[in-house]
Structures are given as C-alpha cells and as structure tokens.
N, C-alpha and C positions, 0 to 999 in steps of 0.2 A: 778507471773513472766510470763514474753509470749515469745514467738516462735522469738529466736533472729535470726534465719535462716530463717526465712520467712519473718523477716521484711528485711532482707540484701537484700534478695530475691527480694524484692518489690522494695528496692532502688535502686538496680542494675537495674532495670528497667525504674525508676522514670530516672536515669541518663543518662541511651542510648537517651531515648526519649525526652529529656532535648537535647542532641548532635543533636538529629534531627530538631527539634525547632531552633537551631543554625545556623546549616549549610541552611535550609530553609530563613530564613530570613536577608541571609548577601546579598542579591539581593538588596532588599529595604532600598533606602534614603528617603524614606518619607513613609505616608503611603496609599497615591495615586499611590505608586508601586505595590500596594494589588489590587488596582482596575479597572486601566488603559488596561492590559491586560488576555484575558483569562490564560494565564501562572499564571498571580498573584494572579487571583481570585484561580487557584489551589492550591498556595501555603498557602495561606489564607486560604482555608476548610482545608486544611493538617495538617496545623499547629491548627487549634481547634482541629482537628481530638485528636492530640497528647495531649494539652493542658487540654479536657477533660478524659481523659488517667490518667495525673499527677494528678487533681484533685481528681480523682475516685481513684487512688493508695494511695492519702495520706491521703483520708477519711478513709481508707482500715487498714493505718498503725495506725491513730488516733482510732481505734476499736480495734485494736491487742492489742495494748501498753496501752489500758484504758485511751487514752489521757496525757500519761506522755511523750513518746518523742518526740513530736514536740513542745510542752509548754517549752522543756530544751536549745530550740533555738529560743529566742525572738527577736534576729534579724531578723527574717521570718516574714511576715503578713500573717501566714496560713490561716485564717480565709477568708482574700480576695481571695487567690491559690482555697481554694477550693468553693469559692463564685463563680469565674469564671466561672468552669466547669460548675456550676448549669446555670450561665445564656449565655453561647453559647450553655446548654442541651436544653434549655427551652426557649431561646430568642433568636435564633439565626437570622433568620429575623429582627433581631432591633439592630445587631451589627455593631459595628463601628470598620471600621480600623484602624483607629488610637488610640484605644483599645489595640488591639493584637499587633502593632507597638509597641506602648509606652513598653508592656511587653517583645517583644521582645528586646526591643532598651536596658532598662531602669532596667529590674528584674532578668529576666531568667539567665543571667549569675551571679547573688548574690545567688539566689536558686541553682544554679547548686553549687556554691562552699561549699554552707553551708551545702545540701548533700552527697556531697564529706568530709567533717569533719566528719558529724553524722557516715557514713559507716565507717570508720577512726576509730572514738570513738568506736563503736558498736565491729568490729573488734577488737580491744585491749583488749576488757571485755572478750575476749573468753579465 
C-alpha cells in the first residue's frame, strides 16, 4: 500500500499548477501568440516552467503508487504528460509552439478533470 496523503498531496499540486497553465494560456488564439511578443515568449517559458512540474509530479506519483494509479485512468496518455516534461527538460531549444498551444488548447483541461475524479476517488477510499 502507499502513502495516500502524499499522493493527494502531489495532486493537490499537479492541480493549482494545471490552474496556472489555464489562466496563462487564455491570451493565446494561436500559437504565434507564444512568439510574437516578449509577453508571450514569457508565458511560453512559464508555462513549460509548470508543465515540466506536472510531469515530474506524475512520475513522482507513478513511483509511490508502483505504477497502479495512473494505469486505473486510461483515458490519460501519461506516457506522453510525462514524455513532455522530458523533452522541454532536454529539448527545449527545438520546441514548438504550437506544441504547448495544442496542450494548452486541446489536453490540459481533460487532465485537469481527470485529476479532479482521481482526488475525488482517492478521497472517498479514506
């Protein structure tokens, strides 16, 4: 069994910074809004900032939980969530905006709700 308060812990986490990824990215209609100005290119490192964050949290929870609770939500592509992180760690000079666009536009609010259940779940088991 693992430490169901330190994974809540993490997701409490995972999910502020999920909010901030949000509110960050409701500027942009495209993803030349990331690049066009120094503002966007801030919001752009900001947003990996966070991004690689989530990533590192959910590798963090796949280690606690032995890899069971994220596999009990396969609506998620974790595999890619934390592929990401690995490559704005390590590629981040080869990244595309419209990358982070698309995850903004297209993901991050599915992973935030699906979070929101797991805590939900997790919560109820107490």
């Amino acid at each position: 069994m693992y430490d169901k308060e330190l994974v809540l812990d993490i997701l409490e986490q995972i999910i502020e910074a999920i909010g901030i990824v949000q509110e960050r990215c409701t500027f942009a209609k495209c993803q030349n809004d990331f690049m066009d100005t120094k503002e966007g290119q801030e919001k752009l490192d900001s947003i990996c900032m966070k991004l690689i964050a989530i990533g590192e949290s959910l590798k963090n929870i796949d280690k606690i939980t032995d890899k069971k609770l994220l596999e009990s939500y396969p609506e998620i592509e974790w595999k890619k969530i934390k592929g990401i992180r690995d490559f704005i760690s390590h590629h981040y000079f080869d990244l595309d905006a419209e990358v982070i666009f698309g995850i903004c536009k297209n993901h991050i609010g599915d992973l935030f709700t699906v979070l929101k259940q797991m805590k939900y779940d997790l919560n109820k088991k107490f």
